[in-house]
N, C-alpha and C positions, 0 to 999 in steps of 0.2 A: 407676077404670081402665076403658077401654073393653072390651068385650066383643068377644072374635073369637070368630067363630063357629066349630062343629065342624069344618063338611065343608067341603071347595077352596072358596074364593073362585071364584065364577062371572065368566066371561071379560070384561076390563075391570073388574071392582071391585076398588078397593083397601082392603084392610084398614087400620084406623086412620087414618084421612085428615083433613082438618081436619073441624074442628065446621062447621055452619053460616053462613055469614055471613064468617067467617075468611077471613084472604086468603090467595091459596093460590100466592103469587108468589116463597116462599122458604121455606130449614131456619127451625125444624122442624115445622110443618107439612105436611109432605109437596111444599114445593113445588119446584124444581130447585136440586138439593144440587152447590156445586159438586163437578168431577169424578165425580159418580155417574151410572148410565145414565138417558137418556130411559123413554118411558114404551113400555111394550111392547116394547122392546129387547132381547135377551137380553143375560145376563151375560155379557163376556168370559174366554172360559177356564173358563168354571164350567158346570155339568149342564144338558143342553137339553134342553127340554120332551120331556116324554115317558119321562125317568128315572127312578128311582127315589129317586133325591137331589134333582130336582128340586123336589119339593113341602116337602122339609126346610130349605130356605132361608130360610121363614117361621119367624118367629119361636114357638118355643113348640114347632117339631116337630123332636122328632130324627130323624139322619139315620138311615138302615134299615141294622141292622145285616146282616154279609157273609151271604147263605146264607139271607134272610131274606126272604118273601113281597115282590116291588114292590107298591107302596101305589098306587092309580087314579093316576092323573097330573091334575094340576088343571090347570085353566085357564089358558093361556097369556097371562101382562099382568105387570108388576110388581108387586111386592110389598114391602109396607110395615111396619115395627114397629108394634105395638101405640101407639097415643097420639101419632103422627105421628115418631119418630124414627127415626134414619136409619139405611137397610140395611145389613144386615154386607157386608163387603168382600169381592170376589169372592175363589174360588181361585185364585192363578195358572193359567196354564197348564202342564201338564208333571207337577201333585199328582195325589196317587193320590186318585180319585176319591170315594172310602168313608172317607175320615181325616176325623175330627171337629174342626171350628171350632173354636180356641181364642180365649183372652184377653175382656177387656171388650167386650160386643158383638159377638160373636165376629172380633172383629179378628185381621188375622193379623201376628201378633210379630215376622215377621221382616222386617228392615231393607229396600226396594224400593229401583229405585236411581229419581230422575226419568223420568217418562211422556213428556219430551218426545223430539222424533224429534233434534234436534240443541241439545241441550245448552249453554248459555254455557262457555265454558271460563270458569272461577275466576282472578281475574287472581291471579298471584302475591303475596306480600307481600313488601314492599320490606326484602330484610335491611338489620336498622339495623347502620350502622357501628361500628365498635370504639371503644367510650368512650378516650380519649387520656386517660394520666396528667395531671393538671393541678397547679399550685402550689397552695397556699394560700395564696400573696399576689401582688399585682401584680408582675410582673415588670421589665417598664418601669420602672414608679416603683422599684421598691426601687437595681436597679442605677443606675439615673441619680442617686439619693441617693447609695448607696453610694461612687458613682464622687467624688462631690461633696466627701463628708466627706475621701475618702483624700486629695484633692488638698487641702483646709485642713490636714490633720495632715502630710503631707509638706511642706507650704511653711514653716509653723511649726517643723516640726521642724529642717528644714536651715537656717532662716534666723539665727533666735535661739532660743537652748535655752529663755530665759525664756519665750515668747510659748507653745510648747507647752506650759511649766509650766502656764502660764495656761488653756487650752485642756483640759488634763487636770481644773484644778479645774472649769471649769466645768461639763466632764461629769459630775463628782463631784457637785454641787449640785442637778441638774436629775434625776438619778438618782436621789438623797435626796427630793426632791421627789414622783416620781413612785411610788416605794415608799410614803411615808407618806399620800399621799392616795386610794393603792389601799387600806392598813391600813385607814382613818379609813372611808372609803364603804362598804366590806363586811362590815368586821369590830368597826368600832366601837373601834378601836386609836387611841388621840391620840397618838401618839410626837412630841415636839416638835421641830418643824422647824428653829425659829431656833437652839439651841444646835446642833442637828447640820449642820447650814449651812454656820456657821461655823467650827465643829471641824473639820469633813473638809475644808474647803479650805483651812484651817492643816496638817493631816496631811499633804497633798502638799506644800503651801511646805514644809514640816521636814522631811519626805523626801529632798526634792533639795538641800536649805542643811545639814543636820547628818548624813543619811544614818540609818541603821537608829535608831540614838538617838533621836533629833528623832523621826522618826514615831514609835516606842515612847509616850514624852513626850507627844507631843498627842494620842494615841489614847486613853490614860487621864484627859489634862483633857479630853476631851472627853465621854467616859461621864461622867464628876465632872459637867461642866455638865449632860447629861440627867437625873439622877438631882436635883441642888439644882431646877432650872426645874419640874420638875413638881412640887416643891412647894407651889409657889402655886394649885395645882388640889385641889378637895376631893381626898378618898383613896381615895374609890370606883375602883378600877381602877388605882390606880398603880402596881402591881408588877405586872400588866400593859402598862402603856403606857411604864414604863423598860424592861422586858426588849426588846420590841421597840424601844427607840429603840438601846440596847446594840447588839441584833444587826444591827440598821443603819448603826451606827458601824462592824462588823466587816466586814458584808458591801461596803459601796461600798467609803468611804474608805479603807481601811485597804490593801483586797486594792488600791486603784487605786494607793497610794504605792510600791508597785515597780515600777512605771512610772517614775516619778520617779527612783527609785534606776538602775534600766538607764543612764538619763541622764548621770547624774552619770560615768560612764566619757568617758577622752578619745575614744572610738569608740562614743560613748552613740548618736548619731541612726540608725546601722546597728544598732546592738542592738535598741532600737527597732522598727525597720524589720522586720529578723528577725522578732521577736515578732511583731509585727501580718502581718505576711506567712503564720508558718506557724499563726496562729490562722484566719485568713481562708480559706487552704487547705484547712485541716483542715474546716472547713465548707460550703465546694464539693467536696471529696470527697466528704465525706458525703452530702450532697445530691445529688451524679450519680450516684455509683453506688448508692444507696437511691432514686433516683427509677425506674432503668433496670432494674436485678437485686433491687431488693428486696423479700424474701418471707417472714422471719423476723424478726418483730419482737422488739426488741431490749429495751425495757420498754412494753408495752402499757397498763400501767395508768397510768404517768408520763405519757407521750411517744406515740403508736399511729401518730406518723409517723414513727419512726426504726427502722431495722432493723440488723440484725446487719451487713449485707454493706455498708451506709453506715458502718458503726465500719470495716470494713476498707477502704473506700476512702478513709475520713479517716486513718488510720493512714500508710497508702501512701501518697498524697499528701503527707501532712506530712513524712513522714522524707525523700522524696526533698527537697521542699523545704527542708528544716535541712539538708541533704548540699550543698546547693549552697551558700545562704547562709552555712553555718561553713566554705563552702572559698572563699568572692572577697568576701565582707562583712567580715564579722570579723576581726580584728585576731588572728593565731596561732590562728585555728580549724584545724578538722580534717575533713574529710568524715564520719568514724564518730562523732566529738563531735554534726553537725548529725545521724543518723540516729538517736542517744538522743534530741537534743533536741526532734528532731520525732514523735517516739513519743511522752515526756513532755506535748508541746501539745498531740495531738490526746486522748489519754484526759483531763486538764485540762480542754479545752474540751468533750468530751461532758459531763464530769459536774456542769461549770457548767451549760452548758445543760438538762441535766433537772433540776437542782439548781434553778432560774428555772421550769420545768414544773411543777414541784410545788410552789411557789410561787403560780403562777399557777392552777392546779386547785385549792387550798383558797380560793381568795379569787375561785374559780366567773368568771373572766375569761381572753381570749384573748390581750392584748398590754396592757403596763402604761402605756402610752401612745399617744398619737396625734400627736405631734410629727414621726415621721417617715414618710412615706410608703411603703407598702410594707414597711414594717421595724416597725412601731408605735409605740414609744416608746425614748427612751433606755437604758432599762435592759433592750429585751430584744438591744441591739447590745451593751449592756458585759455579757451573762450568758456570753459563753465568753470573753471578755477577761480580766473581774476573777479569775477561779482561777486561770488559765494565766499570769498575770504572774509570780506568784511562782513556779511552777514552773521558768519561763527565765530568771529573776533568779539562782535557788538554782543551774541546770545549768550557765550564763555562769559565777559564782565559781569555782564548781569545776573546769569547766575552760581559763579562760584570766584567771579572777581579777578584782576586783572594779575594777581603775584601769586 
């Protein structure tokens, strides 16, 4: 460490300056620091020559306490730290002149505001706009599909009762489909497809040819077919891979053949029509007013997009729509008949659709197909259809009977 001497630096010497040789053209060497004074400058705002603080600015000497002998006054020039580092910061102006330098260096701690005389103003920050709810799926596509499918099912429907028959199996096969090859990829499930194929689209033919019977009838040769076919597979996992083919006879097939049976009335394609009406409803309820008011989720660990206040705008929607439909569709409907029935579809269609949610969160996937655009696959269109049928199969008998 450099050596400063005793007594005042004599006029123009700086203590601790550079070594020999050193360049002396910047910190920290002693050479122009920025923002700090030139050389023989006084300090702005701080003790001028001749005070008794003044000689205590060097490093090493305290300032002279209140009441206390003034020390000689040294030599008017700058002054440098010991080993060329850089001088503590003046006092402002306005400090009481005897208050001891604090901090590192004896820096002073408190906040300065900029030295300059005019300042940049700070450009503001651009507030960002309000994130807009947004779907989860294409919007375009899904309606322009959606729009697509209703008009093949109402052409079918009103044209010839069979061609819908047809149209229903087919979505029964393609939803089998799409089920067993989500089972098979994630889960290691082989449910066999060809018996269940074939069974579910015999379950709707016998739905709409024998009625309740007939579907009964092929829904048990159908399990019989899944249960003998995976015999021919070693045994490793076949009381696994029948169960699931079982609850896949139950879940498509089965719930699709009241569909089928709606049909069979002489007023079947408005029954029909009803159905898919206040199922579709109850589903843009839900979804406007859970996209607009909703704040209370309604099962979070299922569903974390569905909220409370979408059950009650699918509710309300659907009832008005069943008030209308069971008073100028139906055949000896009632207005208060369509207000059961559209309560009935919309709680149905929620609890298909999380009933498909929780389906779809164990087997770690977002949609169980890609067949339709916007919509994903078959089976996440028939997940509030297939519970809700029989629900307005069972409310139709009851109140205006089953021909």
């Amino acid at each position: 460490m450099p050596i400063v001497p005793e007594g005042p630096a004599p006029e123009g010497l700086v203590t601790g300056g550079p070594p020999p040789g050193a360049p002396s053209d910047g910190f920290p060497y002693g050479g122009a620091r920025p923002g700090a004074p030139r050389h023989g400058s006084p300090v702005p705002g701080g003790p001028q020559r001749g005070t008794p603080q003044h000689g205590a600015l060097r490093y090493g000497a305290p300032p002279s306490a209140p009441g206390a002998a003034a020390p000689e006054a040294p030599a008017a020039g700058p002054v440098r730290a010991p080993g060329g580092y850089p001088p503590p910061q003046e006092e402002p102006a306005g400090r009481e002149a005897g208050r001891p330098l604090t901090g590192p260096l004896f820096r002073d701690e408190t906040q300065q505001e900029p030295m300059a005389s005019n300042p940049a103003p700070h450009p503001a920050a651009d507030p960002q706009p309000p994130q807009k709810k947004r779907a989860g799926r294409d919007l375009r596509s899904a309606i322009g599909v959606g729009v697509g499918l209703g008009a093949v099912v109402v052409a079918s429907l009103f044209v010839v009762k069979a061609v819908f028959v047809g149209v229903i199996a087919l979505a029964v096969v393609v939803g089998l489909w799409e089920l067993t090859s989500r089972l098979d990829e994630k889960k290691g499930i082989k449910a066999p497809i060809l018996p269940l194929a074939v069974g579910g689209a015999m379950m709707v033919v016998a739905g709409y040819v024998w009625g309740p019977q007939g579907a009964w009838l092929a829904m048990a040769l159908t399990a019989l077919a899944v249960l003998v076919w995976r015999m021919t597979q070693p045994p490793d996992g076949y009381l696994r891979d029948v169960t699931a083919g079982v609850f896949a006879v139950f879940y498509v097939p089965f719930l699709a053949t009241f569909v089928a049976l709606l049909l069979t009335a002489h007023d079947g394609p408005w029954r029909v029509l009803t159905f898919i009406i206040l199922t579709v409803i109850s589903d843009t309820g839900a979804y406007a007013v859970g996209w607009r008011f909703g704040t209370h989720k309604l099962a979070p660990r299922i569903s974390p997009g569905k909220t409370r206040e979408g059950l009650v705008g699918a509710v309300t929607f659907a009832m008005v729509a069943g008030a209308l439909c069971m008073q100028f569709l139906v055949d000896d409907g009632a207005w208060w008949q369509g207000l059961l029935l559209g309560l009935g579809a919309a709680v149905s269609a929620t609890l298909g659709d999380l009933g498909e949610s929780m389906i779809k969160r164990d087997l770690g996937i977002k949609d169980m197909g890609t067949l339709l655009p916007g919509h994903g696959g078959i089976m996440d269109r028939l997940d509030s259809l297939l519970p809700t049928a029989p629900v307005v199969w069972l409310l139709m008998v009851l109140f205006v009977g089953s021909h």
